[in-house]
N, C-alpha and C positions, 0 to 999 in steps of 0.2 A: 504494500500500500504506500503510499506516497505522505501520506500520513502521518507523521511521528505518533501521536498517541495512540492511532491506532495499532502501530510493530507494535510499542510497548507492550498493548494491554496482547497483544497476541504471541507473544517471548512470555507474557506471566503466563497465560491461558495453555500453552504449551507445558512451562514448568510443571503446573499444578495436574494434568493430566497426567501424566508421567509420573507425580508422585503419588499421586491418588488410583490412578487404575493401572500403569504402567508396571514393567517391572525391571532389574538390571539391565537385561539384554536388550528392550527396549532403551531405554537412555544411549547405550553403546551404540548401541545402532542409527540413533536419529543425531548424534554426536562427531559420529564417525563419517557418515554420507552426507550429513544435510548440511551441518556446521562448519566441521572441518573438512571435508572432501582430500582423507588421507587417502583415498586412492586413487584422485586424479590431480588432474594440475592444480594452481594456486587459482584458478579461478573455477568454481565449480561446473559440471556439464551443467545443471540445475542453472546458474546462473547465465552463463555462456549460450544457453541456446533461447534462453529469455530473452538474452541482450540481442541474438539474431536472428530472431523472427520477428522483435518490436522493430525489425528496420529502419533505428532510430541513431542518430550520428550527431555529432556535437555537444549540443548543453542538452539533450535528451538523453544521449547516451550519459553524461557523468552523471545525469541525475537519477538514471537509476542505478549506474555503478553504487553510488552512496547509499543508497534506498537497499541495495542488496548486502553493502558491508557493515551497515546499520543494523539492517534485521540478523544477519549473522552475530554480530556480537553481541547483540538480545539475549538472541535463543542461547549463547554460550555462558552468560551472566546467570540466565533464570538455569539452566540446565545443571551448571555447575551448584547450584544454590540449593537442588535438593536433596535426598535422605542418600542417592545415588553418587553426589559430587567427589566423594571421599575415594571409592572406587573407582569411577574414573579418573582422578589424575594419578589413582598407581599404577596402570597401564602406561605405560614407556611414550609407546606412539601416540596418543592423547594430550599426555599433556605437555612432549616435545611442538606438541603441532599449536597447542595451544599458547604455549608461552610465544611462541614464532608469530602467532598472530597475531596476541597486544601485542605483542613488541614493534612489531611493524606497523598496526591500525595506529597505537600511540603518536605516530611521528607523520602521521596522514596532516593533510593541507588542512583538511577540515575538521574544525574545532567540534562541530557534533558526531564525526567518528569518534575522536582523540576522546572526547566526554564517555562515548558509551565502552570505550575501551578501559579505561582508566576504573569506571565503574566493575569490569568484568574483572579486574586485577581483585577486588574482594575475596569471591570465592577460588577464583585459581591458588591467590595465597593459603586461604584458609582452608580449602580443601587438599591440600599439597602434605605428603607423606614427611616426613622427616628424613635426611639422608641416609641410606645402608652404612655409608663410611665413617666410624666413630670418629674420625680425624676431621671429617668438613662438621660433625655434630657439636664440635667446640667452636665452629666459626659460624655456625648457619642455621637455622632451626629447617628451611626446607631449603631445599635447592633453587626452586623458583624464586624466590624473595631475593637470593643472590644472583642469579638470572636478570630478573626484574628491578633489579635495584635504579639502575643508572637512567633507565626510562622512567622509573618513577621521580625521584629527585630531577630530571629536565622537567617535570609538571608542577614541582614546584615554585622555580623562576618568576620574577616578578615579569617579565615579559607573556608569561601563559595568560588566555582569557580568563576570566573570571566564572566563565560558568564551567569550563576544562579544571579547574582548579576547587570547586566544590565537587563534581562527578571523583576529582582524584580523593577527597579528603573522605569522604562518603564509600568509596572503593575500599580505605583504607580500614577505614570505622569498621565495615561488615568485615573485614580478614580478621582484626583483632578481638572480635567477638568469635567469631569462630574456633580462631587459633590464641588464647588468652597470652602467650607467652610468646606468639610471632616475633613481632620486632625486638625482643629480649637480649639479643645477640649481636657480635658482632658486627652481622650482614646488615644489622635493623636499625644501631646505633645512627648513621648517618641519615636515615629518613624518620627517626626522633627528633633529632637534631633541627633538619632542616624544620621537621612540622613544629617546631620550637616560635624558631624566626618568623615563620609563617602568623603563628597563635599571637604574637607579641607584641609584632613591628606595626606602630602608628599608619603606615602606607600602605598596610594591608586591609583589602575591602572589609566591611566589618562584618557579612555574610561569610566571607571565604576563613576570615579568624575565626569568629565562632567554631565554625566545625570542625576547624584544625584545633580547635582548644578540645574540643568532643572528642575527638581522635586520640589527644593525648589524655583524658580522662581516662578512655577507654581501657587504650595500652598499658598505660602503668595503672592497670586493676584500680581505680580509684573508686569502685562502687562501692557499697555498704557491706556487700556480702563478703570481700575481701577481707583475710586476716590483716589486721592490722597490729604490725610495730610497735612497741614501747619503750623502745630504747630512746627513739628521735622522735619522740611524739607522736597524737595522734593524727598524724596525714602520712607516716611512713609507711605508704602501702607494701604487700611483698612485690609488686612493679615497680617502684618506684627506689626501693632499694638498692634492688636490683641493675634498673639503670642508672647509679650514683655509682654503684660499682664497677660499673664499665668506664663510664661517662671519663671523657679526658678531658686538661685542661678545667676550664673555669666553667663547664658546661653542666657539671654535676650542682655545681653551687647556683648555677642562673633558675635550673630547673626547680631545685627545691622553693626558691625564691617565688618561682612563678606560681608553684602550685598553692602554697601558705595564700598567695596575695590573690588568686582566679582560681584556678580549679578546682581548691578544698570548698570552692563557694557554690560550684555547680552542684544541682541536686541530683538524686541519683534519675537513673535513666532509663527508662524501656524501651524492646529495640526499637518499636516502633515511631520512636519520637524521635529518628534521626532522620 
């Protein structure tokens, strides 16, 4: 459809199928030919022979080019996002094809790919295995997140739009709800970081701060149900400790700073209020 709300509400409409009547091998399957088209070219036949029968050429043709890597990334967000998401990315080919895809839609011209891409970075993260190699397990909590890293921090850039930049922070929200201890790691520490700057800085929209302040509530466990510390009082969540302990330079000490002064003041959250 040409439609934005309409892909959307048919990426959920699709999700909710699949988790409701669907079963594994459905998802695999609608994942594998619809979404990613791991066994044909980078452009689907699905797509490819839409694109050549609409006989359409020019600003016809990019407009559905977008319209088909739009709904693609839809269906990849809501798909990855159900009871099935976990399974699929520990299949190899899955979720190599998938990281390949943000990673590329990410850097697309157009800001409302780059937004629904960024959004689909949520569940890839959060559904993403932890590494086989004890040796990447002290640097990385999944492989995708160190994958994903460098594309993510370019969406944070004060040069990014504004609405690619709340799709990012919102991407980031659902991974850390998902994955509680995602960002906890080395691989994670610089897109803390960055979502620091982001949360803080005066020339930051004050839409796009919020949610990167939500973001870092999230990740450093800042809700109620989290154990909480009594060594450093009471806002020393076990996230929050934890990225003090990482944390270099004078970054451990800003964040504590930040949270005492805004985050400890956010109430707690449901997911659906993000």
């Amino acid at each position: 459809s040409r439609d934005k709300v309409v892909r959307e509400a048919s990426a959920r409409v699709l999700g909710a199928t699949l988790e409701s009547v669907g079963d594994s091998d459905d998802a695999f399957t609608v994942m594998r030919e619809l979404v990613l088209d791991i066994s044909g070219d980078e452009v689907s036949t699905f797509s490819a022979s839409s694109a050549g029968k609409s006989g359409k050429t020019g600003i016809g043709r990019v407009e559905e080019d977008v319209i088909i890597k739009h709904g693609k990334l839809l269906a990849c967000n809501s798909i990855l996002s159900i009871k099935w998401g976990s399974q699929l990315m520990t299949s190899k080919d899955i979720s190599d094809a998938t990281v390949a895809l943000l990673r590329r839609r990410s850097k697309d011209r157009n800001p409302v790919i780059r937004s629904a891409a960024y959004r689909a970075i949520g569940p890839l993260l959060g559904r993403s295995p932890s590494p086989s190699d004890h040796k990447l397990t002290a640097t990385t909590t999944t492989l995708a997140l160190k994958e994903m890293r460098h594309d993510i921090l370019k969406g944070t850039r004060a040069s990014e739009q504004v609405d690619v930049q709340l799709a990012l922070a919102r991407g980031l929200i659902s991974a850390a709800r998902m994955h509680p201890n995602l960002f906890l790691c080395k691989a994670g520490m610089p897109i803390l970081d960055a979502a620091l700057m982001l949360a803080m800085s005066k020339s930051t929209r004050p839409n796009v701060q919020k949610q990167f302040q939500i973001f870092l509530w999230v990740a450093l466990q800042m809700g109620k149900d989290n154990d909480q510390g009594q060594m450093d009082g009471p806002m020393m969540s076990a996230g929050l400790d934890k990225y003090i302990k990482l944390a270099e330079g004078e970054n451990g000490r800003i964040m504590m700073k930040f949270v005492t002064s805004t985050l400890a003041k956010i109430e707690d959250l449901e997911e659906e209020q993000f």
